[in-house]
Structures are given as C-alpha cells and as structure tokens.
N, C-alpha and C positions, 0 to 999 in steps of 0.2 A: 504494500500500500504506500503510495507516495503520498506524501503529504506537504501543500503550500499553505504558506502561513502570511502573514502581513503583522508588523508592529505597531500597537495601537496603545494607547492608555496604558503600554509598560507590559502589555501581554501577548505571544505570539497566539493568533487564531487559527489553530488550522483546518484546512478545507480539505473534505476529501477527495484526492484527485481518481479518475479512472485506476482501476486497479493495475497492477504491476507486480509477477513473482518478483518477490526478495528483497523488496525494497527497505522494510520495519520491524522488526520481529514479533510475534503476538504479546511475547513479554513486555517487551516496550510498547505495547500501543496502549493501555492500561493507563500507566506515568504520561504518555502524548494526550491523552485523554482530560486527563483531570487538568491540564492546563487552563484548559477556558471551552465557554461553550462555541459555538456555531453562529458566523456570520448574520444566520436569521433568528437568533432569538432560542434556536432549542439545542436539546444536550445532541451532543454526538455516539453514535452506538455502535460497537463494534459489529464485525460484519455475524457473529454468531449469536445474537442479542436484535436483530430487526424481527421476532417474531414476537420479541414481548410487549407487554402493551408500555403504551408511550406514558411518558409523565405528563398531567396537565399542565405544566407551565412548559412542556416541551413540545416543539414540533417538528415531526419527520419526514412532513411531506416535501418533497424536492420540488424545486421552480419551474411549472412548464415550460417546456423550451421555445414557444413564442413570446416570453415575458422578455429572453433577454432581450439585448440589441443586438440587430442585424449584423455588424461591426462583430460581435463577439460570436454569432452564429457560426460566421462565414470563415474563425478564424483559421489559418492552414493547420492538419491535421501532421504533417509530413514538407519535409522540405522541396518537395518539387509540386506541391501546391500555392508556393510561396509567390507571389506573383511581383515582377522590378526588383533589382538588387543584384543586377545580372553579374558583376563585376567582383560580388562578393561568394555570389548561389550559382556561377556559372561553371561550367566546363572547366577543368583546372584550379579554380577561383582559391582562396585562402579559406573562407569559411567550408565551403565543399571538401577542400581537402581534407580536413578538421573532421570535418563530420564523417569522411566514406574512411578516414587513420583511426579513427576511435579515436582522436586525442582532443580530449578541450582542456582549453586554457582561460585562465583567468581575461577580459577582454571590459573593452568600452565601447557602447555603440554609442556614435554621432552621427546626430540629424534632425530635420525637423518632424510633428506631429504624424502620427499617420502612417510612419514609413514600415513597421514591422518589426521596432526594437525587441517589445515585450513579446512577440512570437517568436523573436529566433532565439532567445532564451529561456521560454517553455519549452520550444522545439530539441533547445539543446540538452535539455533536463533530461527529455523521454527520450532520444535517440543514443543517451549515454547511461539512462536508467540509472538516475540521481534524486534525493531526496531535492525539494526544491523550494525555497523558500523567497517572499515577497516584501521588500521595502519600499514604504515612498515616503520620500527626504519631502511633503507637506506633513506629513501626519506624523514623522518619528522623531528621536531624538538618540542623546545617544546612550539612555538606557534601553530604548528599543533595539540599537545595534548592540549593543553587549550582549541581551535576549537572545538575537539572533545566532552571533557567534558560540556561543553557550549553548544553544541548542545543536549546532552541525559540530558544535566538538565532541556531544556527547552522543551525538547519531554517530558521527566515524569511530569512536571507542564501541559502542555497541554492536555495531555492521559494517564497520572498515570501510563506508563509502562516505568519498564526500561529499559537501551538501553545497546545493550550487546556491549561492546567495544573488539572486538578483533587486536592482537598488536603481530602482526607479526617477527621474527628476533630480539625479546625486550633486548635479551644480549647485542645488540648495542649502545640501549642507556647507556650514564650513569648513575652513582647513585644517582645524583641530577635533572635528566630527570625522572628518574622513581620516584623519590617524587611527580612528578605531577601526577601521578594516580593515589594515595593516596585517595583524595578526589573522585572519580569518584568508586575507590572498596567499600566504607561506605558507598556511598546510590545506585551504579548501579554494573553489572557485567562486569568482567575485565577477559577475556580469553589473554594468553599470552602465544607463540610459541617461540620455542629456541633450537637449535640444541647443546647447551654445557649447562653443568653443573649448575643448577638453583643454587644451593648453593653456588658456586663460584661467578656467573655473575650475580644475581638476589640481588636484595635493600632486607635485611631483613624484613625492614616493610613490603615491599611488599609479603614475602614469607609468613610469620607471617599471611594476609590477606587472602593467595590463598592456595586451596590444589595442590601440582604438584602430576602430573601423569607420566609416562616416555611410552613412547609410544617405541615398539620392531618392528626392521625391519622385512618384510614380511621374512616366512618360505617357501622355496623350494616347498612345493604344495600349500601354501597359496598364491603362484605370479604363480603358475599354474592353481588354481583356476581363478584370473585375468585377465590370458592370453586366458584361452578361451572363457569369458565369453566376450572380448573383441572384440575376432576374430567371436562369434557366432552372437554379436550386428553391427558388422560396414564393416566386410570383408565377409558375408557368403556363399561368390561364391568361394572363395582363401581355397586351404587346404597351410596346413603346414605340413611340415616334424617332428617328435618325435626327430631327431636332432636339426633341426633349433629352435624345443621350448625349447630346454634345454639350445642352445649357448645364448637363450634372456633372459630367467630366471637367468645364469651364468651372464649374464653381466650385469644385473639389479641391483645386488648385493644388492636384498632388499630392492630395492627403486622402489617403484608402480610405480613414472611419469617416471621414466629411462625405464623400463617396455615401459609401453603405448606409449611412443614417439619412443621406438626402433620399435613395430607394426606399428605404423602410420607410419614413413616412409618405412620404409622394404615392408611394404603389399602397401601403396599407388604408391609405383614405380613400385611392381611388378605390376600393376593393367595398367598403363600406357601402361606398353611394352606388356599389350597382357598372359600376364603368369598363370598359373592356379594352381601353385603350389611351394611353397618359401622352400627353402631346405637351408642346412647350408652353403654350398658354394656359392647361393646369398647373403647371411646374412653377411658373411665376406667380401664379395666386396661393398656392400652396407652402411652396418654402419661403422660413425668411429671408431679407436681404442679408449676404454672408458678405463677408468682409474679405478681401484676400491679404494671405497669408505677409505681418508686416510686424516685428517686435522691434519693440522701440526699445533701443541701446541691448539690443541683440544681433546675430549675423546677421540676418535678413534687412534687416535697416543699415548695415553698412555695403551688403552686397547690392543693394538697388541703388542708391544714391550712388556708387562706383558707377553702375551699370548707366547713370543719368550721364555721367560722368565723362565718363569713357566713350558714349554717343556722340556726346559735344563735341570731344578731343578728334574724332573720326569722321564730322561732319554728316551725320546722318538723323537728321531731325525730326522724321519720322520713328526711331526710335529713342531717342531723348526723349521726345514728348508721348510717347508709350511708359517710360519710366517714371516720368515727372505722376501722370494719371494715377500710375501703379499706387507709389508714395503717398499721393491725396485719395483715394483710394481705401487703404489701408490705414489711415488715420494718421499720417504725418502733418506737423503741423507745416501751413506753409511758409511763414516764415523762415525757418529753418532752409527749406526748398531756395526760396532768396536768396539768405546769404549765401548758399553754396554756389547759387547763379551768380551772384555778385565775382565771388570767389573764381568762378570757369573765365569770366570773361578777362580778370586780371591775369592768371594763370597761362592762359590758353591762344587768348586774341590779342590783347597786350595793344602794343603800338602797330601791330596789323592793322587794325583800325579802331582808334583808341571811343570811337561812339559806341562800342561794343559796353564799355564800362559803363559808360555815363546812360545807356539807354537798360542796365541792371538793376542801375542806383534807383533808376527813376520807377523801373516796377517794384520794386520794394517800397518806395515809398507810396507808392499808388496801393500799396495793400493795404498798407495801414492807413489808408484813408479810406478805402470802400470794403475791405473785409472782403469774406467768403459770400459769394463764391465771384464775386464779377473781378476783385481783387486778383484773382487766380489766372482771369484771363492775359492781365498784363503780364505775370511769372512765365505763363506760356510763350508769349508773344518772344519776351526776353529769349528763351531757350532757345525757339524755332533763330532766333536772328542770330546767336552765338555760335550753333550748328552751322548754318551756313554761310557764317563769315570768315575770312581767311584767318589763319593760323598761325600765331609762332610764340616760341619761349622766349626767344633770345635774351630778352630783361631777366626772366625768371632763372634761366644759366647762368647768366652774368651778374646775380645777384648770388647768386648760391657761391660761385666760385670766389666772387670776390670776399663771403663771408669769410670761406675755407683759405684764402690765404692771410688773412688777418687772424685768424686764429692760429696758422703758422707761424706768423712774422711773430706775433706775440709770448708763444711759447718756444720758439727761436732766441728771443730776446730775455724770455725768463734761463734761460738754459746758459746764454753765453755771463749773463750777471749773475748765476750760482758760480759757472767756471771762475768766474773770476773773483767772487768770493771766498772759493775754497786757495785758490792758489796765494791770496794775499794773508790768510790764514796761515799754509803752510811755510811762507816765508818768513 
C-alpha cells in the first residue's frame, strides 16, 4: 500500500493510494494509521476491516469520480500518456532515460502552471514503487518538513525503500526552510516544483543536491492533442466546433489544467441544457474572461517585456505591439510599459533620430493625463514608431566604454600611488 501524505496543522494525512505489493508492511500500517484521520473527515480502515460497520462520526464512502476535476481525471496514468515535454519524455530524453534505468534521482522541476510537475513525480513514485509523500511550501512549515522527513526515515528502516518527498511551490519557502531537506536529499528523494527561477529562489545546497529540469508550456497541437483526447474520454456524445477548440486552446495559454477545466465546465453545462454541440459563441458566454498567463516580478514578466524589447531592437512592430497587448493584457501596469518605451528609444534609436525620444517622453506623459485605456493608445503609437525607426547604439557603446576606461585609468592610478607608497616605505 502506498501511501501520500501532505503537511498540514503539524500532521502528515495520509491518503490511500491504488494498491501496490510491498510497499508498507501490515505491521506498520497500524502506527500509519493512528497518525491522523482522512482528508474527508473519517477514520481510515485497513484493507481487512472495510466489512465492519463504520463509526458514526466516520465516513467510508469514496468521492465519485465525476466530483473530481477534469484536470485531475485526465491525469496521465503512465509516462507515455504524458502529453508536451518532448525534450524531457522523448526518445533518448534524461527523464526517459531515468525512468526505462530504474534510477531516480533527487530533481527540480521548473516551469510554469499546468505543465505536469506534480504528475511526473506521482508518475515517478509508481514507476519506481516508492512510498510517496506530498508538501506544499503555502500550507507547511518546517515542523511539517521535519514530519515529513521523520516519516521516510522510519518507512526506509522499516522497508529499506525510500520515500520520495515531493515539495510542491518550494520557492516559498525560505533559505533556512529549505536547509531542512538537506538531510532527507543524502539518504531519500526530494522532487521539488517551482514556477520561478531555481537559481534565484532555490538554497544552493539544495540545487548542488538536485538536477533541475525546466518543464515548457504545452504547444498549440500539443493542448490539441489534450483536448480531444479529453473530449473522446469524458464528453463523447458532445461534438465541438474547430472554433470553439481553438478559442480553449487560445485561452489555455499552455496550461493543460486551464485547458481541462475550460472542457469540464463549457461541455458539463452544455450537457445540462440539453445541447449536442459547443460552438465558440457558447464558449464566450460561458467561461470567464481569463487572463493570460503574466506574474508580476516573476519570469514571465521579465521574458515578455525582453520579448517587447527585443521586437523594437529588430524593427518588427507588429510584434512589439503583440507584446506591449500581451503585458496590458495580463495586468501590467502601463506605466511601467512607458518607461521601458522611454528607455528603447534612448537605448536603441539614440541620435538615429533623436524625435524617437522626445515622441516616448510625450506618450508617457499623455498617460498620465488621460489614463487607461485611451492613455495606452499613445504607448502604442510610441512603440509602432520606435520599431520602425532606424537604429543605432553608438552613444550607448560609447558611453559604456568610456565608463570602463575611467574605471581603468582610476584603478591604474590607485595601483601606481600604492606602488609608490610601498617603495617610499621601504626606503
């Protein structure tokens, strides 16, 4: 019996998973037991004890399997139901290798929302027949991880296996939170999710211990692929329109559970009212407006503003002005959007044509006089005219170089009045 647990209020919960020879011994499921009750409210029974009658403050009845989400339905069962992540799940790939050697390793997965972290580390639990347990760095702390480690040290004294600890949202913690994993990566496995930059938000030791992997959001047929393997498992009386799958794929923006919960409700209502067919004009009345995908002072806020960026630099203002959209969009303030425009045209257009600056100045300040959204129309106007205006650094070269030789001459000059210190010294 394998057993996942989560750290809550100082207690691990365990849940029971699909059975598995050899996982727990019956002796110890006894001691596993008396830990804490069940997620829903009632006691937990071993598997030779479901004929006796239940306690009234207990309950044994399991959650119908349309209660979950769709998202959690659909999850891959086996790694070659894993859909995107070709690079990782591919032919050759590192994780594939990992998986077809028998060997796992302690690991980091990086990415954004959606992408499959917390399945390729279920998946790794049962493909390596590991005890398997669950943290998430909102809800623990670090007598939760003590708990945890405490428990896979007394699973591998009892059953010589380790226990794969996965650690959900781990950039939450902090640096002296994540020291307590330390000891649980030297003799067990430590899977850890993170939607921002391991290198920034991740304990050195801790990276030093784990390989990270960066997991890519789903590709436009790769969340088509999803979507109908979706629709052919759980909806297959409901067709769909070639539009309405593109407006769910668009508004997924790469993120499989965005995906699968946009199905689950769109097709379960349509299904209510009688309908036999979801077209893109239910879809828009039915979901809400979704946001795309934009965390402010996380990667995606610095990889789109590059992306704005980087358009300008390359003269392509049709894409500029796709990024600037994305930004306001996603909830970026525009402001921000401004100075950065202000910023492109000193940087980028310079004395190419020096109206490039003073016509940045001017949308910035036209924002803060008219606000959102007519405000915005100026920011844009700015962009499209910075994209297509001609190009050069040379100020910005010859600012840069001339800083770096003044910081030579200067420490040139600090070097030769130590020399010459020491020598009047020694004489």
């Amino acid at each position: 019996m394998v057993w996942e647990g989560s750290a809550c209020e100082g207690a691990l919960y365990p849940i029971p998973a699909p059975e598995r020879s050899g996982m727990i011994c019956r002796s110890n499921f006894a001691r596993v037991l008396r830990m804490s009750n069940d997620l829903f409210g009632g006691e937990l029974l071993p598997p030779d004890a479901k004929s006796k009658p239940a306690s009234r403050k207990a309950s044994t009845q399991e959650p119908q399997p349309m209660l979950r989400p769709l998202a959690e339905r659909m999850r891959p069962g086996t790694l070659d139901e894993v859909v995107g992540q070709t690079h990782l799940l591919g032919a050759g790939a590192p994780l594939r290798t990992a998986f077809e050697q028998h060997r796992p390793h302690s690991m980091i997965l990086w990415g954004p929302p959606g992408v499959g972290k917390t399945t390729l580390a279920r998946l790794m639990a049962s493909a390596f027949d590991l005890p398997f347990i669950s943290i998430s760095a909102v809800l623990g702390g670090v007598k939760e991880i003590r708990d945890a480690v405490d428990a896979a040290k007394e699973t591998m004294r009892l059953t010589g296996r380790p226990t794969l600890l996965f650690v959900d949202e781990v950039h939450r913690f902090s640096k002296s939170q994540q020291d307590a994993f330390l000891p649980h990566v030297e003799s067990g496995l430590f899977v850890g999710a993170t939607t921002e930059n391991p290198s920034f938000e991740v304990n050195s030791a801790l990276l030093s211990r784990s390989t990270v992997y960066q997991l890519q959001s789903l590709k436009p047929e790769e969340s088509e692929v999803l979507l109908e393997r979706a629709l052919e498992r759980e909806f297959p009386k409901l067709s769909v329109t070639e539009d309405a799958r593109r407006v769910m794929i668009e508004l997924s923006d790469g993120d499989a559970r965005r995906l699968l919960n946009a199905v689950d409700v769109s097709c379960t209502m349509a299904l209510e009212r009688g309908m036999t067919e979801v077209d893109a004009g239910f879809l828009r009345k039915t979901l809400p407006a979704t946001l795309r995908r934009f965390d402010k002072g996380g990667d995606n806020y610095y990889d789109q503003i590059s992306a704005m960026h980087k358009s300008v630099r390359g003269s392509d203002p049709d894409a500029a002005l796709y990024w600037m959209c994305r930004m306001l969009d996603g909830g970026c303030d525009p402001r921000y959007i401004a100075r950065r425009v202000v910023r492109m045209a000193i940087e980028d257009i310079s004395l190419a044509d020096p109206r490039a600056t003073q016509l940045a100045v001017e949308a910035a300040e036209i924002y803060e006089r008219l606000g959102s959204p007519e405000g915005e129309l100026a920011i844009a106007q700015a962009v499209v005219y910075l994209a297509c205006a001609p190009k050069s650094n040379a100020v910005y070269n010859a600012y840069n170089a001339s800083f770096f030789v003044m910081v030579a001459v200067l420490l040139y000059g600090y070097r030769r009045a130590m020399r010459r210190t020491a020598q009047q010294i020694g004489a």
